[in-house]
Legacy VTK file of the C-alpha trace (Angstrom):
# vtk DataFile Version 3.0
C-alpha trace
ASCII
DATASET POLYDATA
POINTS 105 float
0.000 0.000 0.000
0.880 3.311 -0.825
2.262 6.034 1.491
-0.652 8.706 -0.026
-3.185 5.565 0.904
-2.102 5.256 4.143
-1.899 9.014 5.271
-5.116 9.950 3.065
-7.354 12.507 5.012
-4.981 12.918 7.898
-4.388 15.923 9.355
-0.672 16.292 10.603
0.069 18.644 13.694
3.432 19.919 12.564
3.849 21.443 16.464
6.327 18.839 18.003
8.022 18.640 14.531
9.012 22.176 14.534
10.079 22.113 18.037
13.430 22.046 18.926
16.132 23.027 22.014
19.352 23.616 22.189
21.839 23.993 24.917
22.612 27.560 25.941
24.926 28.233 28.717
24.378 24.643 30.867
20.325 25.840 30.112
18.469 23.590 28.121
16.621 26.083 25.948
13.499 25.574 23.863
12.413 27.484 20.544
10.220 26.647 17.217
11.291 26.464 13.609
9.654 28.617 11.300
7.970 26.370 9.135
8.758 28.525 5.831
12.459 28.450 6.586
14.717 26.295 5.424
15.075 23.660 8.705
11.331 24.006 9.359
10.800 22.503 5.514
13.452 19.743 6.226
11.591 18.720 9.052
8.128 18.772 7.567
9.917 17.048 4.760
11.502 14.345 7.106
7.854 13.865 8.935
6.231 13.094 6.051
8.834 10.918 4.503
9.066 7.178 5.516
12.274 7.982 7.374
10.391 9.350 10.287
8.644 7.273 12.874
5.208 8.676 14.695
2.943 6.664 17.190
0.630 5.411 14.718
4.179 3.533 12.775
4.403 -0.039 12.926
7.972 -1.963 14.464
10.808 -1.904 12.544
10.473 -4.969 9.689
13.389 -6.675 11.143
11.261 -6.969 14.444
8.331 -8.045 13.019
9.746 -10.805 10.910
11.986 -12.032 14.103
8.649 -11.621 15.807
6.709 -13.938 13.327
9.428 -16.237 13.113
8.972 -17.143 16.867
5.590 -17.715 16.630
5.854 -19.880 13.319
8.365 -21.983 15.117
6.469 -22.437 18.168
3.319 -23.901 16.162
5.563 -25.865 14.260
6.901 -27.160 17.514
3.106 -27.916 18.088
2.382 -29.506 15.430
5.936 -31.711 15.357
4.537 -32.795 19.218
1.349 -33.865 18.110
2.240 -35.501 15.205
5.246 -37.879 17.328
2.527 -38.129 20.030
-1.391 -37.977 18.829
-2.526 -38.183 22.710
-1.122 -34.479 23.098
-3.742 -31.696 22.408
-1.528 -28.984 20.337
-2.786 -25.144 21.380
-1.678 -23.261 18.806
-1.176 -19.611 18.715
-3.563 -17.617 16.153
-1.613 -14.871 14.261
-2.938 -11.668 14.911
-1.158 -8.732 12.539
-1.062 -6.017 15.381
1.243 -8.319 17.669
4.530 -7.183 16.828
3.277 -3.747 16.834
1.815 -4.258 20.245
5.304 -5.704 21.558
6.799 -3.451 20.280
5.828 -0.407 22.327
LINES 1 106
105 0 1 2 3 4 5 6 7 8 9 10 11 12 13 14 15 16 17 18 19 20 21 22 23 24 25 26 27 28 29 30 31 32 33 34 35 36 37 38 39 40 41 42 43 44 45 46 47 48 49 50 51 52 53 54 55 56 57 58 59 60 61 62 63 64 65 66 67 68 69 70 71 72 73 74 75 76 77 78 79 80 81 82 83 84 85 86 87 88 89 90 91 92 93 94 95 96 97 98 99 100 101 102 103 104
């Protein structure tokens, strides 16, 4: 899916993007970025590009597929133990796609 898809009819509060501090004096010292300035536009630029992660981002892809691959393996496991041993009642776990987000934060 497309990254205009995904965002479409989203509004975008461009407040904490523009906000930045910077050390002045042992003072930690907080000011905004115009917008229409150079830095501001990097930043907007930088928020809406992939390379920037927001709340509503999913886990890295490395993660998720280290994520998946532990629960493939452990209902394989399942499945192995039931086969070698029909008695056994295999509970497998259901893949649900929000799980590696959820673990993640």
């Amino acid at each position: 899916m497309s990254r205009t898809c995904r965002r479409r009819g989203q509004r975008h509060d461009h407040d904490w993007v523009l906000r930045d501090s910077r050390w002045v004096n042992s003072v930690l010292i907080p000011f905004w970025i115009d917008p229409r300035s150079k830095e501001g536009r990097r930043a907007i630029a930088r928020f809406h590009s992939d390379a920037c992660w927001t709340l509503k981002s999913t886990a890295p892809r490395s993660y998720r597929r280290i994520f998946d691959h532990r629960l493939r393996t452990l209902n394989t496991r399942e499945l192995r133990r039931w086969l070698d041993d029909p008695d056994h009642d295999p509970v497998f776990e259901a893949r649900h796609r929000p799980n590696a987000n959820w673990a993640w934060w």
